[in-house]
C-alpha positions in Angstrom: -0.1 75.0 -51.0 3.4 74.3 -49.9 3.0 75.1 -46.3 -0.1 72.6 -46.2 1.8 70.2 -47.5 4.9 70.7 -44.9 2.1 71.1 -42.3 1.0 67.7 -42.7 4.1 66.0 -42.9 5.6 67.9 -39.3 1.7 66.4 -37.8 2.6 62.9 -39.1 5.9 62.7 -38.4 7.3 65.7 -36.1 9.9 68.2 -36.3 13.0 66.0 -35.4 11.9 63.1 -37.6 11.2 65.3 -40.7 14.2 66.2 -43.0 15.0 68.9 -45.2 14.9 66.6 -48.5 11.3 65.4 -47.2 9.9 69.2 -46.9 11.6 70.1 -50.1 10.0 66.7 -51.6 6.4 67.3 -50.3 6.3 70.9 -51.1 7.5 71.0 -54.5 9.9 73.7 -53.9 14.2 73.8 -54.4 16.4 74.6 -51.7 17.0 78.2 -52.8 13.2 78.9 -53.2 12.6 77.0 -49.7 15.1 79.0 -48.1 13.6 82.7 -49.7 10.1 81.7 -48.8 11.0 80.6 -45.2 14.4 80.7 -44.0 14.7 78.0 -41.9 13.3 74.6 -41.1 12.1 76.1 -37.6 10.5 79.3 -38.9 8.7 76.8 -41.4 7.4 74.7 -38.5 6.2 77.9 -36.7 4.2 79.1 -39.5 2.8 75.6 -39.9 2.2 75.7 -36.1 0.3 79.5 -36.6 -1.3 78.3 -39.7 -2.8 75.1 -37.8 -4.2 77.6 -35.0 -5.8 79.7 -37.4 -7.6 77.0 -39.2 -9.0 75.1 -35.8 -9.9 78.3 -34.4 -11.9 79.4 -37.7 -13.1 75.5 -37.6 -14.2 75.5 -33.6 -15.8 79.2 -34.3 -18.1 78.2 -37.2 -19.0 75.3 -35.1 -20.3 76.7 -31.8 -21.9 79.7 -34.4 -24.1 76.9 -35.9 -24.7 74.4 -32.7 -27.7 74.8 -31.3 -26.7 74.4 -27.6 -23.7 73.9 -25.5 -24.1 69.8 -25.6 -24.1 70.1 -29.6 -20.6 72.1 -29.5 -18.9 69.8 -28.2 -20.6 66.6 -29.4 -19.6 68.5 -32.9 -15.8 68.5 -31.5 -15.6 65.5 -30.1 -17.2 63.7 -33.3 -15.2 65.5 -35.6 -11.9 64.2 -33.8 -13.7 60.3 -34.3 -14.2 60.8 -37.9 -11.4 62.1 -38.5 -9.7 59.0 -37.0 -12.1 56.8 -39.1 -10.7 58.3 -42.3 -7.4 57.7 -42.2 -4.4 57.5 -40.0 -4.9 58.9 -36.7 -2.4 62.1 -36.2 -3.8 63.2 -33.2 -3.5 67.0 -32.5 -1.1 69.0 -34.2 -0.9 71.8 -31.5 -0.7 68.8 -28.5 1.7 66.5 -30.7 3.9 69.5 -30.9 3.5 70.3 -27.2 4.6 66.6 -26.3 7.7 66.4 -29.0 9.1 69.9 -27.5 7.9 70.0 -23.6 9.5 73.0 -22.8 13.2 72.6 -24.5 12.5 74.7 -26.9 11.5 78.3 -26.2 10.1 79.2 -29.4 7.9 76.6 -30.2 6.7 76.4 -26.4 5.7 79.6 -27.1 3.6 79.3 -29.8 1.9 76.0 -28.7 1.0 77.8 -25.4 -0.5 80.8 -27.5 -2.4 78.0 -30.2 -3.8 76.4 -26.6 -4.8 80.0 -25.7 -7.0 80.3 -28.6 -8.7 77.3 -28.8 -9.3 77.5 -24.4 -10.8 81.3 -25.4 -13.2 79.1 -27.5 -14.0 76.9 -25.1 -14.6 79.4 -22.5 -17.1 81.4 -25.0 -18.9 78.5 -25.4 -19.5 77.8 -21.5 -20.3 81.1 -20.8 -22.9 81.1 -23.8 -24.6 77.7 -22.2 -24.5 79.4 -18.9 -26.2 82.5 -20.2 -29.1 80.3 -21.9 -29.3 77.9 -18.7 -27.8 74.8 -20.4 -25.5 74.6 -18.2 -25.1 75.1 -14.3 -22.5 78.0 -13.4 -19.1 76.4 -13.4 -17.0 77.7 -10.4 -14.5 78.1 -13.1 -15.5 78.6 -16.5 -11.7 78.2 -17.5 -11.3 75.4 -15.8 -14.1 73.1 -17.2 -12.7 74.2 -20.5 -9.5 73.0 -19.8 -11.0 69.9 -18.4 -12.5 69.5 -21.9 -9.2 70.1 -23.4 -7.5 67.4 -21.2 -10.3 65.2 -22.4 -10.3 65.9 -26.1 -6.1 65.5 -26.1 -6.6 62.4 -24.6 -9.4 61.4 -26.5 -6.6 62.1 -29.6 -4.2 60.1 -28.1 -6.0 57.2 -26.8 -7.4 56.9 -30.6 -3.9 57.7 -32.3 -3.1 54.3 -29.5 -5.6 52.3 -31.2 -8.6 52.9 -29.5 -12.1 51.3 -31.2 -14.5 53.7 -32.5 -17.0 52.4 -30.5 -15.3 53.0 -26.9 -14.4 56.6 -28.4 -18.1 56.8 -28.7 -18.9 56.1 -24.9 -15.7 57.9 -23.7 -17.6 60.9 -25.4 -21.2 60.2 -24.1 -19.8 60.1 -20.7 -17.8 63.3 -21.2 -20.9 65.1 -22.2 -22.7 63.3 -19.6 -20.6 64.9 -17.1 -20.9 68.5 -18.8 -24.8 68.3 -18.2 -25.5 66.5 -15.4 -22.9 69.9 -14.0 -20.6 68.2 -11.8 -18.2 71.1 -12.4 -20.6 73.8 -10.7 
């Protein structure tokens, strides 16, 4: 799918680093057929950026729909983001990479990386308010801001690994995050 294949190269190498010739390269298509299907370079990078959303959401959804508590969620998250480091070159996040490349110079795309954070904080909330309601967890004074604390974490998690971090101090940079989820030092 072409705009996989663009998606993955704007994640490895950003929007200002990746060229025209390299999208056209990478998804297979001519300049006249690029142009038709998308338009623009930045309306590409858009729908890679809505297209990324809708796949972590649908990813971060099915997770918490099979954990079987709060703890598991994000142990799932957190050891997904690991593994995936494992596997290959670390990216990081293509929603947080995109957020740090722009800021807020550009409009647009601040938009839409605000509105991909949106989603995947609306996950996060639905998940602390699910381990609240089975008494996993103690209620948070502010059950959006211990999921943004978790966001903070996992970004820097991403980052720190994408740095060069070990798998094994990823590992007890986790346990202590979850550590600090149970033992409810956010209530």
């Amino acid at each position: 799918m072409a705009l996989c294949a663009a998606m993955e190269l704007f994640w490895m190498q950003g929007y200002a680093a990746t060229s025209l010739d390299e999208l056209l390269a990478a998804m297979r298509l001519s300049r006249s057929s690029f142009y038709a299907e998308f338009g623009s370079k930045e309306a590409l990078f858009r729908a890679c950026l809505q297209h990324y959303q809708t796949t972590i959401v649908t990813h971060l959804s099915l997770l918490q729909e099979k954990a079987k508590s709060t703890r598991d969620f994000f142990a799932a998250i957190f050891r997904d983001v690991i593994t995936d480091a494992s596997i290959g070159t670390p990216r990081g996040c293509f929603i947080v990479n995109s957020a740090v490349e722009f800021g807020q110079r550009n409009s647009r795309f601040a938009r839409d990386v605000r509105s991909a954070l949106a989603e995947v904080q609306r996950v996060f909330e639905s998940a602390i308010q699910r381990g609240v309601e089975r008494g996993e967890l103690a209620h948070p004074q502010s059950a959006a801001g211990l999921a943004t604390y978790l966001i903070t974490c996992l970004s820097g998690l991403r980052a720190m690994i994408r740095g060069g971090m070990t798998a094994t101090d990823a590992r007890t940079v986790v346990k202590r995050i979850l550590d600090s989820l149970e033992k409810s030092q956010f209530s």
